[in-house]
N, C-alpha and C positions, 0 to 999 in steps of 0.2 A: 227903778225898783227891780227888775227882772234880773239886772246882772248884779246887783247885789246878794238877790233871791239865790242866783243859779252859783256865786261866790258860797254861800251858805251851806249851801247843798254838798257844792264839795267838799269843805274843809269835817263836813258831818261825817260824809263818805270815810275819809279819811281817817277819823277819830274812828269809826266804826269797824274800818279793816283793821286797824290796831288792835284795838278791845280783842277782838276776832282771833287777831293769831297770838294774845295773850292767852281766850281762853282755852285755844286749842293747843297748847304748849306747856308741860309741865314746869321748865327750866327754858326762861327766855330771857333774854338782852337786850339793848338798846341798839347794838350792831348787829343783831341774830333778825330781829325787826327791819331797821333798816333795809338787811338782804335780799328776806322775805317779803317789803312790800313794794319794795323799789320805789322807796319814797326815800327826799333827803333826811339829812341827817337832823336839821332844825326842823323842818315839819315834825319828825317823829319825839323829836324834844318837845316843843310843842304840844302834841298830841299827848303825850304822857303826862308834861306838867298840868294838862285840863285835866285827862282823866282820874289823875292824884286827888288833885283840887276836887271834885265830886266826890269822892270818896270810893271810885270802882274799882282800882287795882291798890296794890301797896307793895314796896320795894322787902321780898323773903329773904336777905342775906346775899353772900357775894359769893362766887365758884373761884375754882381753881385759877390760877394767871397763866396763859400760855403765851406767855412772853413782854406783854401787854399790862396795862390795868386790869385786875379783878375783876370781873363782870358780876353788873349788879341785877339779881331776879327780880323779874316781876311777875308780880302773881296776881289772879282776880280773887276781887272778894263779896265772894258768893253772895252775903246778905247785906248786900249794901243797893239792893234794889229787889223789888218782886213783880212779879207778872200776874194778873191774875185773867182767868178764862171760866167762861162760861158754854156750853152746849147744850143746846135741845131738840125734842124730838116727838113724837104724841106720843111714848112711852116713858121717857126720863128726863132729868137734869141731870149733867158731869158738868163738875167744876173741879179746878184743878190752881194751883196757886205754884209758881215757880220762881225761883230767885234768880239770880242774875247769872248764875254756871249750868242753869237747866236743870237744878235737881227738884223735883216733885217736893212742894214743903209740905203741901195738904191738898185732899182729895173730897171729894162729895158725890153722891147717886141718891137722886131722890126719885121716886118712882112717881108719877103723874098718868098713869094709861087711865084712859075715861074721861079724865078731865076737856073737856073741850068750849072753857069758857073763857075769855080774851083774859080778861083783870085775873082769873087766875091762875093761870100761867106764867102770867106779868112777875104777879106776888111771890111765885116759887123760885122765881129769877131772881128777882131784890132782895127776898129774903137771903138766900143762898151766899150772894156777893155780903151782904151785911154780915152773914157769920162771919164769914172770911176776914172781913176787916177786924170786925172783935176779937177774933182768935189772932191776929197781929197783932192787936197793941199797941204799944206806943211804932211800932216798926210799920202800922197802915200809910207813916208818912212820908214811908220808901217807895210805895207802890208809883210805879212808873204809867199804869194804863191798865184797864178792862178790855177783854175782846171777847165777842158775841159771835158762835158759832149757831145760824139761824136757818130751819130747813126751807124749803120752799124757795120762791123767787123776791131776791134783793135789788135795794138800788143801790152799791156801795158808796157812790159819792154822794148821795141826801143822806146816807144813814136808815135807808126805811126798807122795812120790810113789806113787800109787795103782798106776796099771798102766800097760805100756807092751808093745803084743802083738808087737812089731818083737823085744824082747828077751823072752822066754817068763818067764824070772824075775821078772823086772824088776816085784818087786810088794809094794808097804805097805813100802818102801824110805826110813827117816827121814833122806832127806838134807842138810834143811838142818842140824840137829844131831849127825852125821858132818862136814858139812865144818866146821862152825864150831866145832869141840872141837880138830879136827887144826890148822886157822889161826889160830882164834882172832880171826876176823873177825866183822863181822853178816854174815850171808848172808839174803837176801832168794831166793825162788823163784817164777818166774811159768814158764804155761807156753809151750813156745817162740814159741807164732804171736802171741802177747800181746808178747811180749818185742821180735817180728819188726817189729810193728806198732807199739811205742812206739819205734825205734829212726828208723822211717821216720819218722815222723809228729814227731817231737823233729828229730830230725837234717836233715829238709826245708824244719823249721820252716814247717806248714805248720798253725799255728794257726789259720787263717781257715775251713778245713776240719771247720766243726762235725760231721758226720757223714761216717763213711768206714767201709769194707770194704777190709780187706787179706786178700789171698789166695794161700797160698803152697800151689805145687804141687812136690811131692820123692815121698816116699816114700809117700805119701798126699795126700790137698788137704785144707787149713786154712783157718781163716775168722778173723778178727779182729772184733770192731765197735765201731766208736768212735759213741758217740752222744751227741750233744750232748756233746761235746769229752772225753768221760769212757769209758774200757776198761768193757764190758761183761763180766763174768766168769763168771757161773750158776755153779752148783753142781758142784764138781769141776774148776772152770773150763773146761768143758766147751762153751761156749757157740758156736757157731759150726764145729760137727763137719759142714760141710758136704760132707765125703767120703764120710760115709753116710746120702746123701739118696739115694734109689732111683732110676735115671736111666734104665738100661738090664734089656730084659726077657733077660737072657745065662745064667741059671742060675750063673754064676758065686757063689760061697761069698767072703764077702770077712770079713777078722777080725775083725769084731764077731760075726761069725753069722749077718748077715743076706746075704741076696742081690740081686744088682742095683746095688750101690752106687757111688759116681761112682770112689772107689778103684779099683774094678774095672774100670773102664776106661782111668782115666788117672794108677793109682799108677805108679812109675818099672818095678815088673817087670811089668806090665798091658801096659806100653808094650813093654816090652821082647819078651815073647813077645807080641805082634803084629806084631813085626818079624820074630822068629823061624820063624813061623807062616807069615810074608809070603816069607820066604827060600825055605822049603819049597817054593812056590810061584813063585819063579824073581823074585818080588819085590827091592824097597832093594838092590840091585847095587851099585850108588854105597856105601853100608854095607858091603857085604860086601870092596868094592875097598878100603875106608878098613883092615879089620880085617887085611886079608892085608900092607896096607902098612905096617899099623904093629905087624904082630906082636901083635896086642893082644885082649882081649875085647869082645865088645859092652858098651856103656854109651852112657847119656842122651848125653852126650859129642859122640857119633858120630852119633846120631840128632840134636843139632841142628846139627853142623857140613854133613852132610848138604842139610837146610833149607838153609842159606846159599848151599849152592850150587848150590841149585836143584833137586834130588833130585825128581822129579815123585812117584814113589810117598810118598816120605818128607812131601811140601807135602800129599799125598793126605790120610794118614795123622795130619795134625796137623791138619788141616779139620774131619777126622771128632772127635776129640777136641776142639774145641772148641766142638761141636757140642753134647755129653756133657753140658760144662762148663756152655756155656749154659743149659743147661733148668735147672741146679743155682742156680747167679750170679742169676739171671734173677729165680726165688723168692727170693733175697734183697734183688736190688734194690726188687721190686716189696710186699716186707714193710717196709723199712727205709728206702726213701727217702732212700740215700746222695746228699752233693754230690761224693764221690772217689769212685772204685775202684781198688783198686794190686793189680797179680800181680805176683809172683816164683817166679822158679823159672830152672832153667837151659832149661826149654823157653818158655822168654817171653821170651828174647834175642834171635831173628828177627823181623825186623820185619813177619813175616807172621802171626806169630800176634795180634799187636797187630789188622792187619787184620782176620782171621779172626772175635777173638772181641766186636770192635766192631759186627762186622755179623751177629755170632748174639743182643746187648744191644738193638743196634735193631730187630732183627726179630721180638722177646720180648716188648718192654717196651713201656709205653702211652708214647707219645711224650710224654706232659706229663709224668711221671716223669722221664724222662732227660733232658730239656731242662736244658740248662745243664750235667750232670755230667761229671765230669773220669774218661774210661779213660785209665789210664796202664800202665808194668811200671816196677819197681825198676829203677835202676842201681848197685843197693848190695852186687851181689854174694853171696858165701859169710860173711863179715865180718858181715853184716846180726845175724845173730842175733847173735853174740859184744857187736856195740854195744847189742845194744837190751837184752841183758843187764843190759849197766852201766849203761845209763839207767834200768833198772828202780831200780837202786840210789839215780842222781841223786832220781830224779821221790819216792822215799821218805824219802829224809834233804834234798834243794834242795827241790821241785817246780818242776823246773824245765819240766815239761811243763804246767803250770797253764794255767787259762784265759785268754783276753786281758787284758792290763790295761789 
């Protein structure tokens, strides 16, 4: 059984490096393939008569002869499979629906902040997946896989979500066998800063990028780490829990238990009553003019539209917070020896905090460490995690996030 197993596997490999440098190739061949995967010549016959047969590439006309037979193109076709991805968070759902060449077919953000009840959460998940299939149509019968970008602590091989202290319930939850009974799909489950981080890291295509840190700050701050071209996961998938790394000496109680943690400074309600705290104090005016004029509550929102436009306490106030950040970022550049670093978040849209946490990296880190490395921020939005979802799903049934070829 096992060398049949491991026989499987390869020939999957195989079809999968092909698919791969179909879709990374405008104008490709049968001998342009061959070159490129230093496979023979019948494997890659093979390989293309199966992928025909499915219906994922198809032969676009023939090119010029330079000397030889005609070469004949092969091309992917796009909707002949979709990915669909789900993300959550105690403030939203992103869902995102991808075809088979990565292009975004359809998007979703449903807002959920407050909600903190298990079945409803559940429902805005299900529901969400079920538009998505209705809005396919007759083409739901393409869909290849569901993937569940899920915060907190995972088992990825039960499918179960461990805990998640945003939702108090929210615990030894078998989701992926809940949703794949009701769809009837595979459902694949990573958890969301994994999912965050394959979606960038696929979707920027930024394969050259042997080693990277993605770091997404919302309701807490997450870590990714890609080493040597591959997701690092630890135990519970848990790897990268860089929000409760001890930063600040504040007495603050943060939910793990411990105290000090970078959560405590710069989760979204950390931020929030510091603004609070600041109002008190005759502080963020600019704030408090934005809430009177739009009738509205405080949120993150406000606090960076603020920044933009120049808010002196508010630029104060995000100085300080990436100051936090720094000391946190700083120990993992200087353990990791990243070539990237990516933030996201809605407070890493100002192009001051770019600034800011540029020159808390330089002022941290041993200069020959950072030499050469790339600080950047996402511009992939709320969408980010719904895509990196379905990628989860590609990179398990394609790989199409593999190493270079």
């Amino acid at each position: 059984m096992a060398k049949g197993y491991n026989i499987d596997i390869r020939k999957k490999n195989k079809r999968n490096l092909i698919l791969n440098i179909i879709r990374n190739n405008k104008y490709i061949s049968k001998t342009k393939i061959k070159a490129l995967s230093k496979l023979s010549m019948s494997t890659v016959i093979s390989c293309i008569d199966e992928l025909m047969e499915l219906g994922y590439i198809y032969e676009a006309g023939v090119g010029e002869s330079t000397g030889g037979r005609r070469p004949v193109w092969l091309k992917l076709k796009p909707d002949s499979a979709y990915f669909i991805g789900i993300e959550f968070n105690a403030n939203d759902v992103n869902g995102a629906v991808l075809n088979l060449a990565g292009q975004l077919v359809n998007s979703k953000n449903i807002i959920i902040r407050g909600v903190k009840d298990v079945n409803k959460v559940k429902a805005v998940i299900m529901n969400c997946i079920q538009e998505f299939l209705n809005e396919l149509g007759e083409a739901k019968d393409k869909v290849v896989g569901i993937g569940l970008g899920v915060p907190g602590l995972i088992d990825m091989e039960k499918g179960e979500s461990v805990k998640y202290v945003h939702v108090p319930d929210w615990i030894g939850i078998p989701i992926r066998d809940e949703m794949e009974k009701k769809f009837g799909f595979k459902v694949y489950i990573s958890k969301n800063i994994h999912a965050m981080a394959m979606a960038y890291i696929w979707h920027k295509n930024y394969k050259a990028s042997q080693n990277t840190l993605f770091i997404s700050i919302r309701t807490g701050v997450g870590m990714s780490c890609i080493v040597n071209n591959e997701m690092y996961y630890g135990k519970y998938s848990a790897s990268g829990e860089i929000g409760h790394i001890h930063v600040a000496d504040n007495n603050k109680k943060c939910n793990c238990g411990k105290y000090g943690c970078l959560d405590t400074e710069l989760g979204y309600d950390a931020i929030k009553e510091k603004i609070i705290n600041g109002m008190k104090e005759g502080k963020f005016k600019k704030i408090k003019e934005l809430i009177e004029k739009n009738n509205c509550e405080l949120d993150i929102e406000l606090f960076v539209q603020s920044i933009e436009e120049g808010d002196e306490d508010s630029l104060e106030l995000l100085q300080q917070l990436c100051k936090y950040l720094g000391k946190a970022v700083n120990c993992a550049i200087m353990i990791l020896n990243p070539d990237r670093v990516i933030f996201s978040g809605n407070i890493t849209k100002p192009k001051q905090f770019l600034n800011y946490i540029t020159k808390e990296i330089k002022e941290g880190c041993m200069e020959e460490i950072i030499q050469n490395m790339v600080i950047e921020c996402s511009d992939m939005g709320d969408v980010i995690g719904g895509i990196g979802a379905a990628a989860v799903v590609m990179q398990k049934e394609f790989g199409f996030t593999t190493k270079p070829i």
